[in-house]
N, CA and C atoms of all chains as a GROMACS GRO file, in nm:
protein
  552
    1UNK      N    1   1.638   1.612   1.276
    1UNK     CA    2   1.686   1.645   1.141
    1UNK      C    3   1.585   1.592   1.039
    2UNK      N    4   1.569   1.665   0.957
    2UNK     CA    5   1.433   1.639   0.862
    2UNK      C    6   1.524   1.589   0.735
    3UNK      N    7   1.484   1.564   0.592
    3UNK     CA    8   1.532   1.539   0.473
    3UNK      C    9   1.581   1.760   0.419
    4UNK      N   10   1.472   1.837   0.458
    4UNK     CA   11   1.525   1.978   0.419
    4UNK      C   12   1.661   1.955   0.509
    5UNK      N   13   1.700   1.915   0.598
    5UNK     CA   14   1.819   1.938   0.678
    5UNK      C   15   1.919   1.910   0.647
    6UNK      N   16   1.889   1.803   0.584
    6UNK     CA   17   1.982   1.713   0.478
    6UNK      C   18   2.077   1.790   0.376
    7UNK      N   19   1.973   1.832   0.300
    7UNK     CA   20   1.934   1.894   0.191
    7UNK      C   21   2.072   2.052   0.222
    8UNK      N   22   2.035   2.089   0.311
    8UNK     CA   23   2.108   2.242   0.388
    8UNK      C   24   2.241   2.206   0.422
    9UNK      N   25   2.236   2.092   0.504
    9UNK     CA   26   2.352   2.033   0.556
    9UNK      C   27   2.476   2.003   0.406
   10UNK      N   28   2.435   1.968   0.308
   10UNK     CA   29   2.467   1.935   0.197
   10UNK      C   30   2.548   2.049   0.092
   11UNK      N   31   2.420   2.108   0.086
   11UNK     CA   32   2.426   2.223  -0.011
   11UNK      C   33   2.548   2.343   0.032
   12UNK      N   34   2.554   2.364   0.198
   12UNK     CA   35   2.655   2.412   0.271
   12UNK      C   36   2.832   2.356   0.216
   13UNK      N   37   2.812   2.218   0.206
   13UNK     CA   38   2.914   2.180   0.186
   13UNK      C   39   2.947   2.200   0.044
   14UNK      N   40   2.886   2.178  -0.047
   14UNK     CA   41   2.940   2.157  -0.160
   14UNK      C   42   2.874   2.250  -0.266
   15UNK      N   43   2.820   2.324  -0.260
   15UNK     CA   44   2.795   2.448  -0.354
   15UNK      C   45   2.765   2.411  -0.424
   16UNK      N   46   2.665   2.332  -0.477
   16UNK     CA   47   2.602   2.270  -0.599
   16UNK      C   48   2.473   2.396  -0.581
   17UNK      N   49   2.334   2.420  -0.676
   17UNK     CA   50   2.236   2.444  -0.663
   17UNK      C   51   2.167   2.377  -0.546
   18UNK      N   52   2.065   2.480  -0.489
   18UNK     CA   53   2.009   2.387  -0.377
   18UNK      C   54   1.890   2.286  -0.439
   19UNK      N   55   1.807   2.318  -0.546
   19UNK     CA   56   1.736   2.275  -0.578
   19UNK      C   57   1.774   2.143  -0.638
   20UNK      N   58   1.909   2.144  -0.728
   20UNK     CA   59   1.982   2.053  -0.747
   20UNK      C   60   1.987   1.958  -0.668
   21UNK      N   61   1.999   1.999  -0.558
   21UNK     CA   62   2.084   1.867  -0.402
   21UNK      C   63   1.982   1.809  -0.402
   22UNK      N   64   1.818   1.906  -0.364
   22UNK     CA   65   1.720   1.852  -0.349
   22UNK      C   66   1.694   1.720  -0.425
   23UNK      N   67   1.680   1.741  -0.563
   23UNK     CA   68   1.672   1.645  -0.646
   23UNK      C   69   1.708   1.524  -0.631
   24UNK      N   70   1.860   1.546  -0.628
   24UNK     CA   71   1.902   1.434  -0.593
   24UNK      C   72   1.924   1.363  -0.469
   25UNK      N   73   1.896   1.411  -0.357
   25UNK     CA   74   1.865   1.369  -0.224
   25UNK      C   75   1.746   1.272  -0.276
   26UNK      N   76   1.630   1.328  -0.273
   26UNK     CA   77   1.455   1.288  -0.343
   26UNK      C   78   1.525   1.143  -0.388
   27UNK      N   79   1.571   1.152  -0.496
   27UNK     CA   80   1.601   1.025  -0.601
   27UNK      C   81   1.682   0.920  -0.487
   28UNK      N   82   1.736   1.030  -0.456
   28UNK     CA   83   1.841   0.861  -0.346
   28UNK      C   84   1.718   0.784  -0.258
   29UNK      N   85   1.621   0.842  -0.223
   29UNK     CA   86   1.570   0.804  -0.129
   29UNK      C   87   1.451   0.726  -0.202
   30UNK      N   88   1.456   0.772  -0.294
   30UNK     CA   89   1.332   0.645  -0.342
   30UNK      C   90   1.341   0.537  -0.444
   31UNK      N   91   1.508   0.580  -0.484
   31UNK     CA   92   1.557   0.462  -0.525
   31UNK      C   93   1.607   0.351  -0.458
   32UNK      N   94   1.616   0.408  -0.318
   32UNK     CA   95   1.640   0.295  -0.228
   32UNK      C   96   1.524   0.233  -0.198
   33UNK      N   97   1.402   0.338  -0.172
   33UNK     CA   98   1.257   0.233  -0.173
   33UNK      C   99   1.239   0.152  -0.251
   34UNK      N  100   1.252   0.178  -0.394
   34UNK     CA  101   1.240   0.098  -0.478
   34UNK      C  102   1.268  -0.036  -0.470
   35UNK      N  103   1.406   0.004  -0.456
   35UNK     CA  104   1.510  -0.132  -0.412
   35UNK      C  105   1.410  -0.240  -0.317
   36UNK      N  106   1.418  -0.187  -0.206
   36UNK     CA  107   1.364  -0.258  -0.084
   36UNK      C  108   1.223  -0.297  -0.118
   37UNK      N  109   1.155  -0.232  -0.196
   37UNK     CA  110   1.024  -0.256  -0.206
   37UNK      C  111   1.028  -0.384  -0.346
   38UNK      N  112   1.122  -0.424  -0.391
   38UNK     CA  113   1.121  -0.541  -0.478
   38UNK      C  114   1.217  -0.669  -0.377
   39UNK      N  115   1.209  -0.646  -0.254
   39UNK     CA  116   1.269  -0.711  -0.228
   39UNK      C  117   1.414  -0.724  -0.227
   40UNK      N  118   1.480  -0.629  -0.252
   40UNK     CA  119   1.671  -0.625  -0.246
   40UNK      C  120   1.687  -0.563  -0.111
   41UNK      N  121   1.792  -0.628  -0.097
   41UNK     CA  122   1.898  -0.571   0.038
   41UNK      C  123   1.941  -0.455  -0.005
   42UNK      N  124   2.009  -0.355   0.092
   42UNK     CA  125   2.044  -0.239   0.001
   42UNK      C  126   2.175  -0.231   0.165
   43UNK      N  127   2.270  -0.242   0.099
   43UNK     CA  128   2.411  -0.208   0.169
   43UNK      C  129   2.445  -0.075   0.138
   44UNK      N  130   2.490   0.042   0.230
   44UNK     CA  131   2.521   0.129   0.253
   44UNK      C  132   2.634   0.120   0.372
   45UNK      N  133   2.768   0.115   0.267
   45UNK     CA  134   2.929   0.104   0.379
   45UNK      C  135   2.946   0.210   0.438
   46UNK      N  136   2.946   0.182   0.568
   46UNK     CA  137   2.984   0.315   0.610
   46UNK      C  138   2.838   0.373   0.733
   47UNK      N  139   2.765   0.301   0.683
   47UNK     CA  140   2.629   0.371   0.721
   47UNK      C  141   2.546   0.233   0.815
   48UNK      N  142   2.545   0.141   0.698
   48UNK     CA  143   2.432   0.042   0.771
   48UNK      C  144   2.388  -0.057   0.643
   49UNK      N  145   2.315  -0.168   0.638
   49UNK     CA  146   2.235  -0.263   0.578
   49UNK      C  147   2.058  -0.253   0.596
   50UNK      N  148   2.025  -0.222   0.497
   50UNK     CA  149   1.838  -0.266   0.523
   50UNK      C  150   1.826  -0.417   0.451
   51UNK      N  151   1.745  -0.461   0.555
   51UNK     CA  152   1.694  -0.616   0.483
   51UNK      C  153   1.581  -0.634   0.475
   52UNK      N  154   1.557  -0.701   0.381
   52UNK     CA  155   1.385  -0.701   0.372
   52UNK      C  156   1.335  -0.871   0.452
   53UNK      N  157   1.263  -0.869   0.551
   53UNK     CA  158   1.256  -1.007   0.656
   53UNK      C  159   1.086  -1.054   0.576
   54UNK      N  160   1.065  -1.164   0.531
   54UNK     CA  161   0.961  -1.237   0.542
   54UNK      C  162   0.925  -1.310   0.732
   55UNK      N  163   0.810  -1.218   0.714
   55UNK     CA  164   0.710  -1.348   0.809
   55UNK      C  165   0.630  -1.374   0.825
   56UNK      N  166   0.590  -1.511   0.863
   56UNK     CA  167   0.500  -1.606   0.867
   56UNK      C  168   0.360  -1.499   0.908
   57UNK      N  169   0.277  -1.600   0.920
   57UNK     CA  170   0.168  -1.594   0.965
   57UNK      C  171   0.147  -1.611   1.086
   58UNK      N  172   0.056  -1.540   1.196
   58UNK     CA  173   0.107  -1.640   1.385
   58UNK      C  174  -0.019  -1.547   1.427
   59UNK      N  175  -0.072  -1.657   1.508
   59UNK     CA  176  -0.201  -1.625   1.587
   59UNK      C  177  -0.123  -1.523   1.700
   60UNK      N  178  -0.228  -1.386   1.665
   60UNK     CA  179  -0.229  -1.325   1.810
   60UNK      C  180  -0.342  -1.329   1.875
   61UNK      N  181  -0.324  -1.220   1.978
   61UNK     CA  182  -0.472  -1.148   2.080
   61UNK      C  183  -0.447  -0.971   2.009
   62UNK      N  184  -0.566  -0.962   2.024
   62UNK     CA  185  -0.603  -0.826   2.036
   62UNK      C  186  -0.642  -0.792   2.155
   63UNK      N  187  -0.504  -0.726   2.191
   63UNK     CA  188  -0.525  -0.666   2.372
   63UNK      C  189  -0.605  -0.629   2.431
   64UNK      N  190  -0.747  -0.529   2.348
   64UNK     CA  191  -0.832  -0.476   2.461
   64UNK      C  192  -0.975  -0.533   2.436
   65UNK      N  193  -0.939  -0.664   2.347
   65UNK     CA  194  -1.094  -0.772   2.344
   65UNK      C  195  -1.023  -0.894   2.444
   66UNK      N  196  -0.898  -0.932   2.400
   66UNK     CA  197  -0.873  -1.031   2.435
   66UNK      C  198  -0.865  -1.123   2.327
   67UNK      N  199  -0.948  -1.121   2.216
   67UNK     CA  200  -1.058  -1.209   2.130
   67UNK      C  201  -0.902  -1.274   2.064
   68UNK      N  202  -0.845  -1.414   2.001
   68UNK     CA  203  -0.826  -1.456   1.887
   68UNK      C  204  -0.814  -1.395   1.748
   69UNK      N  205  -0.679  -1.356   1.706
   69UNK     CA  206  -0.674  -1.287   1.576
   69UNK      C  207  -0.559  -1.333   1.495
   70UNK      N  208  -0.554  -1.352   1.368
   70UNK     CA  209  -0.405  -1.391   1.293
   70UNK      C  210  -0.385  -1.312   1.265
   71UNK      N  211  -0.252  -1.263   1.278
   71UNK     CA  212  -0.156  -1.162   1.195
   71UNK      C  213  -0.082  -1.253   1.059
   72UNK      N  214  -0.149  -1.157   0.983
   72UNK     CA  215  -0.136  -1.216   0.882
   72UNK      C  216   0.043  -1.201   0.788
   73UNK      N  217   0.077  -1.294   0.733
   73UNK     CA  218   0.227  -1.271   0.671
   73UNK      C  219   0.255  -1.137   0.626
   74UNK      N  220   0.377  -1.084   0.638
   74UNK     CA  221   0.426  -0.962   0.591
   74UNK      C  222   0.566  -0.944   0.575
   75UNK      N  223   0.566  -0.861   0.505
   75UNK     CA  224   0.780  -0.815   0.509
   75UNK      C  225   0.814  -0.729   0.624
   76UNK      N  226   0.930  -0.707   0.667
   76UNK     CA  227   0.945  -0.610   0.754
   76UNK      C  228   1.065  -0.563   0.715
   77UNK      N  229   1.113  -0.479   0.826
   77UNK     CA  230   1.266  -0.398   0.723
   77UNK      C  231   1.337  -0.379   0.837
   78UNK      N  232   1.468  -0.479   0.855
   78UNK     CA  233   1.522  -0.419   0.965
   78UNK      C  234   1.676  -0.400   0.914
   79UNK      N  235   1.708  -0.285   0.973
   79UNK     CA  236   1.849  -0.200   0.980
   79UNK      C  237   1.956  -0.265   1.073
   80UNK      N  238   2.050  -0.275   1.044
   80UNK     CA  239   2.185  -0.315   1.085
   80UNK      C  240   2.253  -0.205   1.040
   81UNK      N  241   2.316  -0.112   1.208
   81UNK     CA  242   2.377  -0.005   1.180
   81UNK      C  243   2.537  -0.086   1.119
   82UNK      N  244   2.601   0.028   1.060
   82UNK     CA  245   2.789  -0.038   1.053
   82UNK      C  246   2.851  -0.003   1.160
   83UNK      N  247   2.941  -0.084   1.192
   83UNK     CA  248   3.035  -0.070   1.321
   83UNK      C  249   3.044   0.057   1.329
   84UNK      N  250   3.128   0.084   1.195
   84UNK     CA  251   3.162   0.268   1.158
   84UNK      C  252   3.105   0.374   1.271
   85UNK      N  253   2.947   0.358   1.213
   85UNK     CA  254   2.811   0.430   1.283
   85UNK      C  255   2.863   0.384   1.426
   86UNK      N  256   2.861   0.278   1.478
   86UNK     CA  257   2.818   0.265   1.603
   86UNK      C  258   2.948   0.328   1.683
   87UNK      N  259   3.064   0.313   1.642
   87UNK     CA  260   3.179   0.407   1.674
   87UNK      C  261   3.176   0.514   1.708
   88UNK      N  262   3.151   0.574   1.556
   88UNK     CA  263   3.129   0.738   1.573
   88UNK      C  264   3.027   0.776   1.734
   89UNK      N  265   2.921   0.676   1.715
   89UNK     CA  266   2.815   0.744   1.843
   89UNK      C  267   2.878   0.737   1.927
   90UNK      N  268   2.984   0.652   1.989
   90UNK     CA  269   3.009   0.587   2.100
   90UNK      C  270   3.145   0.651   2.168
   91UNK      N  271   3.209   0.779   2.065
   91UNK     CA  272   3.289   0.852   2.072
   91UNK      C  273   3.334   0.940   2.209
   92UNK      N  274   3.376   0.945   2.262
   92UNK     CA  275   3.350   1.022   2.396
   92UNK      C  276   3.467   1.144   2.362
   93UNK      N  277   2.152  -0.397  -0.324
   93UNK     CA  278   2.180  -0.280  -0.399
   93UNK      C  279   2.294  -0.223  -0.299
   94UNK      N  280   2.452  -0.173  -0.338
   94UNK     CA  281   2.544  -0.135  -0.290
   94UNK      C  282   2.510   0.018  -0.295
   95UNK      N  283   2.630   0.084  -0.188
   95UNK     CA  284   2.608   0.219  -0.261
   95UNK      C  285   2.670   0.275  -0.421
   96UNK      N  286   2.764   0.236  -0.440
   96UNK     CA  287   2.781   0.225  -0.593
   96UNK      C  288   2.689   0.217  -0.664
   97UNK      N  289   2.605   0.108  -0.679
   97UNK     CA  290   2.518   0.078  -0.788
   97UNK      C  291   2.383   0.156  -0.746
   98UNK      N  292   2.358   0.219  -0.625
   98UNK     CA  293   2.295   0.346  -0.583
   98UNK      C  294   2.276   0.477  -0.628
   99UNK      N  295   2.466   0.476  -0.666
   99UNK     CA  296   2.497   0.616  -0.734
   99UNK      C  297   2.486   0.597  -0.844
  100UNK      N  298   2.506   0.474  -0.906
  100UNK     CA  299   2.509   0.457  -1.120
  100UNK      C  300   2.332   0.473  -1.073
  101UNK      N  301   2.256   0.457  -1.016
  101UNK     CA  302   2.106   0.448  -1.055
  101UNK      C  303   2.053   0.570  -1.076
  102UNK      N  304   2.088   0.651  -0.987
  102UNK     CA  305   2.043   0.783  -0.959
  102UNK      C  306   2.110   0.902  -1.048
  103UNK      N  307   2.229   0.878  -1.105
  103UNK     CA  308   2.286   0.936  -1.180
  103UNK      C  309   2.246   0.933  -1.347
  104UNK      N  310   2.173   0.776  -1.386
  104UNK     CA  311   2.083   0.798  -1.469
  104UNK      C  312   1.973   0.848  -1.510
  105UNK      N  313   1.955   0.905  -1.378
  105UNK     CA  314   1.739   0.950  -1.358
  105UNK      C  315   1.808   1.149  -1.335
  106UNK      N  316   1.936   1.171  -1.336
  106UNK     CA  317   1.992   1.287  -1.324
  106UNK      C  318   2.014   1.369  -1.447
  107UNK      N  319   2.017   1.496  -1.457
  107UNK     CA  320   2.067   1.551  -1.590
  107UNK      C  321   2.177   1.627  -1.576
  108UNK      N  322   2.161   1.685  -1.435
  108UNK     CA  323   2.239   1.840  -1.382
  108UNK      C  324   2.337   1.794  -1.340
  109UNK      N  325   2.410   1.653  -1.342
  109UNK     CA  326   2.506   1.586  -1.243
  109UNK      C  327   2.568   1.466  -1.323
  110UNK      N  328   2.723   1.496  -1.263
  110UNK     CA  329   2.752   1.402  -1.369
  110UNK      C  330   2.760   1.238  -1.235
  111UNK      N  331   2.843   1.118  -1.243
  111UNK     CA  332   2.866   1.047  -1.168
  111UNK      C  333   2.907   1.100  -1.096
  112UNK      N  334   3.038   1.140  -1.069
  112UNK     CA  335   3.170   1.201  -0.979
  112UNK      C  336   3.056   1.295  -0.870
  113UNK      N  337   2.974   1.400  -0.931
  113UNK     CA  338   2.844   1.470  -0.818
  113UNK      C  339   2.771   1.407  -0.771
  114UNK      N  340   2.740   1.344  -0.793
  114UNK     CA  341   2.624   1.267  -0.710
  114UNK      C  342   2.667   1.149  -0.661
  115UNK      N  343   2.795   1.136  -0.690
  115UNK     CA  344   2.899   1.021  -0.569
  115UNK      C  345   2.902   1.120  -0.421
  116UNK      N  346   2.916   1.233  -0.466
  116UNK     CA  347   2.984   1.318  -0.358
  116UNK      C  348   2.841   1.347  -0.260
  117UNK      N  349   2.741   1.355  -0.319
  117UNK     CA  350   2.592   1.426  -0.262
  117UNK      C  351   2.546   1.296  -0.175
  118UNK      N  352   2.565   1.151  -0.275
  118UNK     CA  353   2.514   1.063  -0.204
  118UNK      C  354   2.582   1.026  -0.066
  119UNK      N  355   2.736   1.012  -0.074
  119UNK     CA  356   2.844   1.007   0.041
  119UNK      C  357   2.778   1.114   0.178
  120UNK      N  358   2.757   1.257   0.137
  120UNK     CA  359   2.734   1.376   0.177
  120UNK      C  360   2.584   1.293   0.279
  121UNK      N  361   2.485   1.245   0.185
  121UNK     CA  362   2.362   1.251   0.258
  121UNK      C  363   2.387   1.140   0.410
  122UNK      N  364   2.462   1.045   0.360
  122UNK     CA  365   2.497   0.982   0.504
  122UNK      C  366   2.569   0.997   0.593
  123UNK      N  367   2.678   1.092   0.544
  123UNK     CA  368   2.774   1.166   0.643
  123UNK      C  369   2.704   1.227   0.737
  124UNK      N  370   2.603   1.332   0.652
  124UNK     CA  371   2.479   1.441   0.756
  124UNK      C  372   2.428   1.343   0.837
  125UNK      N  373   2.350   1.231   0.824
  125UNK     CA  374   2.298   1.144   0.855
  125UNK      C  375   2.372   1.092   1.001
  126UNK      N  376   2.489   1.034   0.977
  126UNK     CA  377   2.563   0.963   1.098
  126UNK      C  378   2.577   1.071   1.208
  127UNK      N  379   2.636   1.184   1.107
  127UNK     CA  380   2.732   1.294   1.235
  127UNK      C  381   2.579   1.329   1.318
  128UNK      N  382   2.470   1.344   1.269
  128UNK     CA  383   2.339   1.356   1.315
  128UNK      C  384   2.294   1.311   1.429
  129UNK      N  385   2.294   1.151   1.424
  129UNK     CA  386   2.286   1.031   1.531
  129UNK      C  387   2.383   1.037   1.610
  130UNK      N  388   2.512   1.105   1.553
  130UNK     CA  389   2.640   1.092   1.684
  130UNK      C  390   2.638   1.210   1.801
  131UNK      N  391   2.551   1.334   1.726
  131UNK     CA  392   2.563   1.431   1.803
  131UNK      C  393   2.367   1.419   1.890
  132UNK      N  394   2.334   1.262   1.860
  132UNK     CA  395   2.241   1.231   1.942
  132UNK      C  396   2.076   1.257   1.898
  133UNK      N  397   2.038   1.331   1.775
  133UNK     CA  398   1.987   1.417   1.721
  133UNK      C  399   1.865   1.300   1.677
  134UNK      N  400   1.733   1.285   1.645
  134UNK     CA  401   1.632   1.204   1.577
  134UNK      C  402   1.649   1.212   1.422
  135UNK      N  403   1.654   1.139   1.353
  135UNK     CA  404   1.625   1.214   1.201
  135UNK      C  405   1.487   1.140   1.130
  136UNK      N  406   1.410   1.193   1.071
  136UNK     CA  407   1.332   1.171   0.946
  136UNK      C  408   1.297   1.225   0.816
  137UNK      N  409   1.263   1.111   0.765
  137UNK     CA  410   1.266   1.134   0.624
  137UNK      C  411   1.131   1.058   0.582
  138UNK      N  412   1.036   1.188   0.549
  138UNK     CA  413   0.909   1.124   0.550
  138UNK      C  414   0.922   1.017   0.416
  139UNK      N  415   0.843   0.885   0.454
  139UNK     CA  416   0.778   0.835   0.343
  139UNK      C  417   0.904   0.704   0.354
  140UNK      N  418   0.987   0.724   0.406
  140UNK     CA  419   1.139   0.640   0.470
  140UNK      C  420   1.105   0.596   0.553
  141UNK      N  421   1.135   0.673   0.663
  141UNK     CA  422   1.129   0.607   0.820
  141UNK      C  423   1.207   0.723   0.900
  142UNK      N  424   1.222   0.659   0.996
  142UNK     CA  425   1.323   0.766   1.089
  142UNK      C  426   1.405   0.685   1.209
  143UNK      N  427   1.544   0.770   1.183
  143UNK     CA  428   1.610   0.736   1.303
  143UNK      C  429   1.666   0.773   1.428
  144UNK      N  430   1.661   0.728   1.514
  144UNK     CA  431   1.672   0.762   1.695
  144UNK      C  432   1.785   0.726   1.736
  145UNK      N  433   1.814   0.773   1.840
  145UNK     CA  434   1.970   0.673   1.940
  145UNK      C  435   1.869   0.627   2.036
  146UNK      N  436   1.931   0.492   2.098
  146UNK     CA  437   1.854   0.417   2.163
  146UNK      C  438   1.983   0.433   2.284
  147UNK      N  439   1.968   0.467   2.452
  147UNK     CA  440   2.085   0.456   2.490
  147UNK      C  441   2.055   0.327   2.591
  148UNK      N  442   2.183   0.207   2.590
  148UNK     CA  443   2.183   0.064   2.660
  148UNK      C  444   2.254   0.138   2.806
  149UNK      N  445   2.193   0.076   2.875
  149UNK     CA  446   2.279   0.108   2.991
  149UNK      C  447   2.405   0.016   3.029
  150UNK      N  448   2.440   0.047   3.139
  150UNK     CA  449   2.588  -0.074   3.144
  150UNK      C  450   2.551  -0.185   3.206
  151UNK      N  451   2.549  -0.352   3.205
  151UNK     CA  452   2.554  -0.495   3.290
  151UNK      C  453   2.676  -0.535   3.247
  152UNK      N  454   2.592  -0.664   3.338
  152UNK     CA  455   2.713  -0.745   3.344
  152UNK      C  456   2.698  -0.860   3.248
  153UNK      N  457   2.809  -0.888   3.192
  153UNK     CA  458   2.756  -0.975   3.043
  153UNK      C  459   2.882  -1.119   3.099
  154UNK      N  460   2.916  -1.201   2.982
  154UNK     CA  461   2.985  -1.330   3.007
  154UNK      C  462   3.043  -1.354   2.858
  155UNK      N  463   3.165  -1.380   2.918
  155UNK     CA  464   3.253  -1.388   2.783
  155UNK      C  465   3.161  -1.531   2.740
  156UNK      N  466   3.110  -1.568   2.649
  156UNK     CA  467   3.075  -1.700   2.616
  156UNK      C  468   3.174  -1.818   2.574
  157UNK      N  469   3.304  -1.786   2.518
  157UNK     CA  470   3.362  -1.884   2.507
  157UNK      C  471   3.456  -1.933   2.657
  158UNK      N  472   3.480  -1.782   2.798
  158UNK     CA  473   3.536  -1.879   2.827
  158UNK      C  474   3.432  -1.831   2.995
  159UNK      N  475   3.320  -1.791   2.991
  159UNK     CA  476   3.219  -1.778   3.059
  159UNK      C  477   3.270  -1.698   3.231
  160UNK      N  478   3.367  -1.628   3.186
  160UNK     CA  479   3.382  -1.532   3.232
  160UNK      C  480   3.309  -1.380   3.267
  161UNK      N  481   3.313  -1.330   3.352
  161UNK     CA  482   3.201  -1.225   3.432
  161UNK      C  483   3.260  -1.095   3.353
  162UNK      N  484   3.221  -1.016   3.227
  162UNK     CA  485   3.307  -0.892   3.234
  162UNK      C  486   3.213  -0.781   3.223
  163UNK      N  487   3.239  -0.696   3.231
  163UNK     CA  488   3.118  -0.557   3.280
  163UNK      C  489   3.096  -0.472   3.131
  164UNK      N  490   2.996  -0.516   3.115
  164UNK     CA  491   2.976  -0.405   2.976
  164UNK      C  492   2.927  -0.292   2.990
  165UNK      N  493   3.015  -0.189   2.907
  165UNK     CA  494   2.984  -0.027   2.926
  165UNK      C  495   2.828  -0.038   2.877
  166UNK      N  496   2.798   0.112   2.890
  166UNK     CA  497   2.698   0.187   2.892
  166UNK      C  498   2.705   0.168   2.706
  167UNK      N  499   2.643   0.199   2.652
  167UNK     CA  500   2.654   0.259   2.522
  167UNK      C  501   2.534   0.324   2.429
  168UNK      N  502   2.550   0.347   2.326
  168UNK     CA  503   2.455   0.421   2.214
  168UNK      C  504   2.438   0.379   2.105
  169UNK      N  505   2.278   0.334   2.079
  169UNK     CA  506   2.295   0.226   1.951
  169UNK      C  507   2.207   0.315   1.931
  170UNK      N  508   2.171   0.271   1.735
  170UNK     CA  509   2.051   0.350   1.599
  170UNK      C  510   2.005   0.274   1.649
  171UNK      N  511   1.878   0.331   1.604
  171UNK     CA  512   1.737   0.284   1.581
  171UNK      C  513   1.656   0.317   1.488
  172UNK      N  514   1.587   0.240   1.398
  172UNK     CA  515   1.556   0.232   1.285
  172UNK      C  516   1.416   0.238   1.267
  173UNK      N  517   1.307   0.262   1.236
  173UNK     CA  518   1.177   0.257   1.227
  173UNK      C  519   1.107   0.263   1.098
  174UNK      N  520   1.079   0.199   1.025
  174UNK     CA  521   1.043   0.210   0.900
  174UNK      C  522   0.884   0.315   0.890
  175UNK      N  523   0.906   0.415   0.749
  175UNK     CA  524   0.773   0.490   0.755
  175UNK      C  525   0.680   0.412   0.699
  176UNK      N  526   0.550   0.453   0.696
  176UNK     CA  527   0.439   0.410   0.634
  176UNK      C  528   0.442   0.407   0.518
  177UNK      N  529   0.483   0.473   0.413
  177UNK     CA  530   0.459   0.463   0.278
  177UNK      C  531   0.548   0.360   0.213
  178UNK      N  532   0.649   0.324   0.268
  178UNK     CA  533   0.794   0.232   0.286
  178UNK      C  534   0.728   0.094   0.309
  179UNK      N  535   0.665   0.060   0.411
  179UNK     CA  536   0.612   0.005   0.497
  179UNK      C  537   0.499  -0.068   0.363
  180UNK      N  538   0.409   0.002   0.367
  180UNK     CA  539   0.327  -0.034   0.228
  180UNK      C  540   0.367  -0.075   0.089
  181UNK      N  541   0.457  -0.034   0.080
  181UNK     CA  542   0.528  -0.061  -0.117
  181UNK      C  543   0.577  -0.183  -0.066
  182UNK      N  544   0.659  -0.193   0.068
  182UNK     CA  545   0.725  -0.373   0.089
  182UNK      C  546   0.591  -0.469   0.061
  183UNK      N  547   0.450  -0.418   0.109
  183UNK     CA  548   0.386  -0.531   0.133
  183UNK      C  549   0.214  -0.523   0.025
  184UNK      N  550   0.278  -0.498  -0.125
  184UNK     CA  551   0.208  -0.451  -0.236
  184UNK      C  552   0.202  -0.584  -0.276
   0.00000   0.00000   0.00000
């Protein structure tokens, strides 16, 4: 499923303009970047949690020298589906 | 950032929509979203990330409080992958 799928999946339901949905699909999605990209949590009930993780700094290897390398600090983004979600999948 | 304060954000950057629409579009985009993952399906959303079902198979796990042997099903968890452009704005 792509974001156009979204978009179809949507527009099916609720008879708005498609170009309309578009729009505002677009905006949801990069207002949530936004979010995350200043650092906010962004809760979505029903759906899931994104968190934004600080980490350190930590010596690796680079697998095909072998050689000594730091990975240097970064954010990462990890998802916590909602029970909800994990239900629905688990549906038989 | 809740989904509420998701929908007041996006509804300001909107013209064609009042709150009450783009409560319904935003609800709409994760509905598509879940029923998506439940019916097993990959989704992406460039510039986001994308999400997968990951399927666990069944062991044998231990109640921890009273360290008892009980058999855990099979099941179907998300999986989350953050995109590149996502990926970059966290670490600006």
């Amino acid at each position: 499923m792509t974001k156009a799928e979204i978009v179809e999946n949507i527009f099916e339901k609720v008879g708005f303009m498609k170009k309309d949905v578009g729009e505002v699909v677009d905006l949801v999605f990069e207002t949530i970047k936004d979010a995350l990209a200043s650092g906010e949590q962004v809760k979505l009930s029903g759906f899931g949690t994104f968190t934004v993780k600080q980490k350190r700094p930590r010596r690796g290897r680079n697998p095909q020298t072998g050689g000594d390398i730091t990975i240097t600090a970064r954010k990462v983004l990890s998802f916590k589906s909602s029970h909800i979600m994990r239900d629905n999948m688990n549906r038989k | 950032m809740t989904k509420s304060e998701l929908i007041e954000k996006v509804s300001e950057k909107v013209k064609n929509f009042a709150t009450k629409d783009v409560e319904i579009i935003v609800n709409s985009v994760f509905d598509s979203m879940s029923e998506g993952l439940a019916k097993g399906e990959r989704i992406e959303v460039r510039g986001f990330g994308s999400f997968k079902v990951k399927e666990r198979g069944a062991r044998k796990g231990r109640n921890p409080k009273t360290g008892e042997a009980i058999d855990v099903l099979a099941k179907k968890v998300p999986f989350f992958k953050v995109g590149k452009e996502l990926k970059e704005m966290m670490n600006k």
